[in-house]
N, C-alpha and C positions, 0 to 999 in steps of 0.2 A: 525139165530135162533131168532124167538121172547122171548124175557125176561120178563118178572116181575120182578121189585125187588120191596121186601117189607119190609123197615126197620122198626125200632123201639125197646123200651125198652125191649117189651115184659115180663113184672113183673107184672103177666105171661100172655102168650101167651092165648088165649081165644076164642073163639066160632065167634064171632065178628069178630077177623081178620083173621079166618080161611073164613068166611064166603065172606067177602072181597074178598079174594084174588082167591078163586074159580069162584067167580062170572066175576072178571076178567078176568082170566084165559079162561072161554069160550065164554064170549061175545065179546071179543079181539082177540081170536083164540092164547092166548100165548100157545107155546111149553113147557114152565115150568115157575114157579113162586117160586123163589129166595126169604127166609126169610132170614134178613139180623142184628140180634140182635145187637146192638151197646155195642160196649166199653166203652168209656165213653161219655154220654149224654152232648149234646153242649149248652142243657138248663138246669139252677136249678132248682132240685125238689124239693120239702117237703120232702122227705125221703130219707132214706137211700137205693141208689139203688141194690138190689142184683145181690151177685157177677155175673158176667159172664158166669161164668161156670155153675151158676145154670139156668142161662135163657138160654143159649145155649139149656143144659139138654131137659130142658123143652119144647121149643120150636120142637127140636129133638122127642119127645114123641109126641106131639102133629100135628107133620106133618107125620108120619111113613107111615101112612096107606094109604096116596094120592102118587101117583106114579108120578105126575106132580110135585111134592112140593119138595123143596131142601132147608137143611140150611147152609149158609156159615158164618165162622167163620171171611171172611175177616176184620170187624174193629173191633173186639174180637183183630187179630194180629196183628193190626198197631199200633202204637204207637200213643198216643197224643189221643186229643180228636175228635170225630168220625161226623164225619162232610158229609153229604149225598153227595157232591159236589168232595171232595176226591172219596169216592166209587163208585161213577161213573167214574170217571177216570180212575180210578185201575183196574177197570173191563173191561172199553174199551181196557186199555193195555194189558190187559189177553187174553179177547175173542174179537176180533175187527169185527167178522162178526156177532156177537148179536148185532140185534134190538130191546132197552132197555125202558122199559115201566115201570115208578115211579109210585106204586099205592099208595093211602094215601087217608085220608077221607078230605072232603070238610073243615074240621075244620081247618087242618093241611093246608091246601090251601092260606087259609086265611092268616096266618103268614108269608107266604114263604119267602114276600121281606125281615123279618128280619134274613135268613139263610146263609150262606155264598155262595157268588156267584150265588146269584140265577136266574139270565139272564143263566149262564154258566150249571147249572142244566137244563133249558128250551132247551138248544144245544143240551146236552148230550145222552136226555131222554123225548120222552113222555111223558107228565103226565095225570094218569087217577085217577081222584078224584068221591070217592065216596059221594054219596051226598043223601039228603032227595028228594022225589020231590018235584018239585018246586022250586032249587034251583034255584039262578041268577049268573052265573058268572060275568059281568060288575059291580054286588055291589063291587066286589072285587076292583075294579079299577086296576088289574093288567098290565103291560106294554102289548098291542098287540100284540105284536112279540109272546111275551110267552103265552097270549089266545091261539092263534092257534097253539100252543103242548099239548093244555090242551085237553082231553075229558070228561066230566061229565058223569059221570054213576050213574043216578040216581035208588035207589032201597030201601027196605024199609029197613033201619040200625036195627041191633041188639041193645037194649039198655041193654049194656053191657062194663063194664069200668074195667080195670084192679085196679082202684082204690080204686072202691066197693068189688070188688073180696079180695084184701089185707084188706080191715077194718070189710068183714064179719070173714077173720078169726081169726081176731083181738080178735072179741065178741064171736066166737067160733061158728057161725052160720054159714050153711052148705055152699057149693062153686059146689054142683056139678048142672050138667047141664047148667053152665056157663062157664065151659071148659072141656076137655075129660077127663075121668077120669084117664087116664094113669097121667096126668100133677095134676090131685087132689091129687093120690095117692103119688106124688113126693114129693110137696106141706107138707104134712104133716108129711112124714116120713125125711125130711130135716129140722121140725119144722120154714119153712121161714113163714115171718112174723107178729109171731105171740107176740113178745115183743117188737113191733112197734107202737109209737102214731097214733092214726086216724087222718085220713086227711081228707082236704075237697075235694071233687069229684071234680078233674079238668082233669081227663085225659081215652084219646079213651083206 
């Protein structure tokens, strides 16, 4: 089976990497595309990440309606910090006849060599990085081996950050139309957010 998996914090889930992962999803021919909310983040953020459960939630509301779309809770239940390198392994041991396809924006591309094992991620999994056009993958100067697991999908990005999304509701300014409203409505009646310093906008 072809796979997508699409990690990330998802604080919250958004239009953006709904958008992603659909666009994937058919230009790749995957069978389904795997959100994959992280436990705990293996980089430091500015904020305080909400809980688990609530992105799980969220994400959950936000994928209901596509029938291709799945969320797994896998590094939600592993222990320790959630390292994309792990969940691909867990998951080969799981499902050993998926064919595993890492989607992530060109941004997240760029960092990879600082992720743990990441020649061993290139093994694992596909990667199809979303990108502006025009992107260059050789700026990257990534090792060869792992270019050729790489596919660039270039398409026009949503500019939509889960960062903006948290500092509008900060200031009490609106959030819809940048995620579905199932996840606005969540958003609000869980009051997340919204006794949080503003940040500055660094993140997909």
């Amino acid at each position: 089976m072809r796979t997508g998996i699409m990690g990330g914090t998802f604080d919250p889930i958004h239009y953006a990497h709904l958008f992603v992962a659909e666009e994937a999803r058919q230009r790749f021919e995957l069978e389904q595309v795997v959100f994959v909310p992280c436990g705990v983040p293996p980089h430091k953020k500015g904020y305080m990440v909400s809980s688990a459960e609530h992105r799980f939630a969220m994400t959950l509301l936000a994928t209901a309606n596509n029938p291709f779309f799945r969320v797994s809770r896998i590094e939600i239940e592993r222990e320790g910090v959630s390292y994309t390198v792990d969940t691909l392994e867990q998951w080969r041991r799981l499902y050993p006849h998926h064919e595993l396809f890492l989607i992530m924006g060109a941004d997240s591309l760029a960092y990879l060599s600082s992720w743990k094992e990441p020649e061993r991620i290139g093994h694992l999994a596909h990667i199809i990085a979303a990108s502006r056009p025009g992107f260059d993958l050789s700026s990257l100067h990534l090792p060869e081996a792992m270019c050729r697991r790489v596919y660039v999908m270039e398409m026009p990005l949503l500019d939509i950050s889960a960062t903006d999304i948290r500092n509008r509701v900060r200031r009490g300014a609106s959030i819809r139309y940048l995620t579905p409203d199932s996840v606005v409505h969540y958003i609000l009646k869980h009051q997340l957010y919204r006794n949080e310093p503003l940040e500055e906008p660094n993140e997909f």
